[in-house]
N, C-alpha and C positions, 0 to 999 in steps of 0.2 A: 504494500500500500504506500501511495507516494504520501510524503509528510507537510503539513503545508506549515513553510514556515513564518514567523513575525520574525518585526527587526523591534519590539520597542523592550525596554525591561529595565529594573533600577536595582542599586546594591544600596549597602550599610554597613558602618563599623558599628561595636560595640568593645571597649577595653572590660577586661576583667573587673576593673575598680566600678565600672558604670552599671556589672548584672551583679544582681543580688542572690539568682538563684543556677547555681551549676548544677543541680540538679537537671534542670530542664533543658540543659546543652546536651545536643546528639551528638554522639562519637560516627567516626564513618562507618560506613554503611556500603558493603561491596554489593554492585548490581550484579547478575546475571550478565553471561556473557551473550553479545546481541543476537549470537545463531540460536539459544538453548529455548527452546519453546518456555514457558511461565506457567503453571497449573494457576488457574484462575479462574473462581466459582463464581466471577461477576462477566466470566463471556464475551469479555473485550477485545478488539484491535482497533486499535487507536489508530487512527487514520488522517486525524488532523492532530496539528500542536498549535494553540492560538498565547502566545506571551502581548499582555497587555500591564500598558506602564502609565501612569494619569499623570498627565501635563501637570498637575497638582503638586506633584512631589519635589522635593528641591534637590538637588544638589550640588558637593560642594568638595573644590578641590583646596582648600585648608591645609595649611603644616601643621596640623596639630593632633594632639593624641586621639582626640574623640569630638569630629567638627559635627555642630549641629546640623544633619541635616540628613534627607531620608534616601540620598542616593551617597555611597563614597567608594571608590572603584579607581585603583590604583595600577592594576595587572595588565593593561593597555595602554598603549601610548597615546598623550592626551586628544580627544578627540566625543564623539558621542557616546555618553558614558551608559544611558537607555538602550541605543544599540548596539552597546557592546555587552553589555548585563545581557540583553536579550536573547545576545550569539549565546550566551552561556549556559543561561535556563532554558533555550530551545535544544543545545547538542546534548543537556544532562536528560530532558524529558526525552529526545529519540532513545536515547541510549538504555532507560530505567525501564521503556516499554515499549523496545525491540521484539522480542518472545512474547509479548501478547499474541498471542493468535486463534483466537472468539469466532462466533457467530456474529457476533453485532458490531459494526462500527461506528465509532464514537470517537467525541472530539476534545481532546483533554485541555481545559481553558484554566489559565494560569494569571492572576496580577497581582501583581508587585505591592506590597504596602512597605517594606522596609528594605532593601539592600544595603548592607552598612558594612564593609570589609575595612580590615585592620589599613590602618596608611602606613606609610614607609615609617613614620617617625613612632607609631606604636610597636609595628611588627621586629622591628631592629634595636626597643628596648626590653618594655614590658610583658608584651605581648596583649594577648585579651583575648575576645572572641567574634567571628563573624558575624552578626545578628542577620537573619535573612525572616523575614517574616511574609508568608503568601496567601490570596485566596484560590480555594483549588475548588473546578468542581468540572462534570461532564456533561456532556450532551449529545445527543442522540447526532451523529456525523450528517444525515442525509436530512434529517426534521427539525432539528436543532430544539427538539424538546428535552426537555433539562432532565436529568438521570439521576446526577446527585449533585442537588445545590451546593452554592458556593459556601468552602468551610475553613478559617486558617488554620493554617498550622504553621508551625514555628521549626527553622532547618536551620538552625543557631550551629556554628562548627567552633569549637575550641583554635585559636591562630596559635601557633609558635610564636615566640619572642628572641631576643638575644640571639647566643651562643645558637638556640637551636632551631631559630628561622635561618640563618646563614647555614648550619650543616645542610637542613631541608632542600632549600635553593641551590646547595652544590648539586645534591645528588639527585634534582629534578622533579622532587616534591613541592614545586611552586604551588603559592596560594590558590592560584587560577585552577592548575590541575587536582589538586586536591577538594575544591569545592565542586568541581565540573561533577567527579567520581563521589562526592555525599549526595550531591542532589540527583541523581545519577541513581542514585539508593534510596532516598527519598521518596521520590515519585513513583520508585518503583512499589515500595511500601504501603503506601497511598493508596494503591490500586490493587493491591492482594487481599484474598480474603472474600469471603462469601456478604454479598449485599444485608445491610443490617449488621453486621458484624464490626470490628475495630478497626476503625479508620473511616467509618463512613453514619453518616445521621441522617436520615432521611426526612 
């Protein structure tokens, strides 16, 4: 099924000092590999990916540990920081639900409320944590009748700091690739699991 893709999507930091609860931080999350079929009691192939990002949200390229604002996205060279969030959360959503292969096709619709990733001047001392917060829901691909409303969830990823952002970055654990491959997990997680069951409210 061909993937249709968006260009629009936002990021966010959050330092450690700024979450009060790590509890609620996801650790990674390894997908499926994209040939391995998914058992999935909700009968999907996802055949569109829609990433939407509201003109509403700010963002901001700040030297500072934690700039107020709802987009902050560092891992691109400066430029559109929505279409570059976007490439992100569209190649992590192919990738998390590649192996769907359902009866029904449906269109997994994605927007941005938080993108907030660590900036150079967090991730090179303290460290912190990515804060990514989404609303996720689906829709029937061909009727565009809604399957399972819009719900957030929170893909919050622990960043490195110091010493152990710079080993990461030798050895090609950059930020970028490591968030691609949580959300990647995420989405895929999202959408496992029999209807009514965890991860879904009807």
């Amino acid at each position: 099924m061909g993937i249709l893709r968006t260009t629009l999507a936002c990021c966010a930091t959050a330092l450690i000092a700024g979450c009060g609860n790590f509890g609620a931080i996801a650790t990674d999350v390894a997908p499926l590999a994209a040939a391995e079929t998914v058992s999935n009691p909700r009968d999907y192939s996802v055949s569109q990916i829609n990433i939407m990002v509201p003109e509403t949200l700010t963002v901001s390229e700040a030297h500072s540990y934690f700039p107020r604002a709802d987009i902050v996205w560092r891992e691109d060279p400066p430029g559109d920081r929505r279409q570059q969030i976007a490439a992100v959360l569209n190649t992590a959503a192919e990738r998390g639900t590649a192996g769907f292969d359902g009866g029904r096709d449906v269109a997994l619709n994605v927007e941005v409320v938080m993108f907030h990733a660590l900036t150079e001047r967090a991730r090179y001392s303290v460290g912190g944590v990515h804060d990514i917060d989404l609303l996720l829901s689906v829709t029937d691909a061909e009727t565009g009748a809604v399957i399972e409303p819009p719900r957030e969830i929170n893909a919050a990823l622990r960043g490195f700091g110091g010493a152990r952002a710079v080993e990461a970055n030798l050895s090609g654990e950059v930020p970028k690739v490591r968030l691609t491959d949580h959300l990647a997990g995420v989405f895929q997680a999202e959408l496992m699991g029999p209807v009514g069951g965890a991860g879904f409210t009807p």
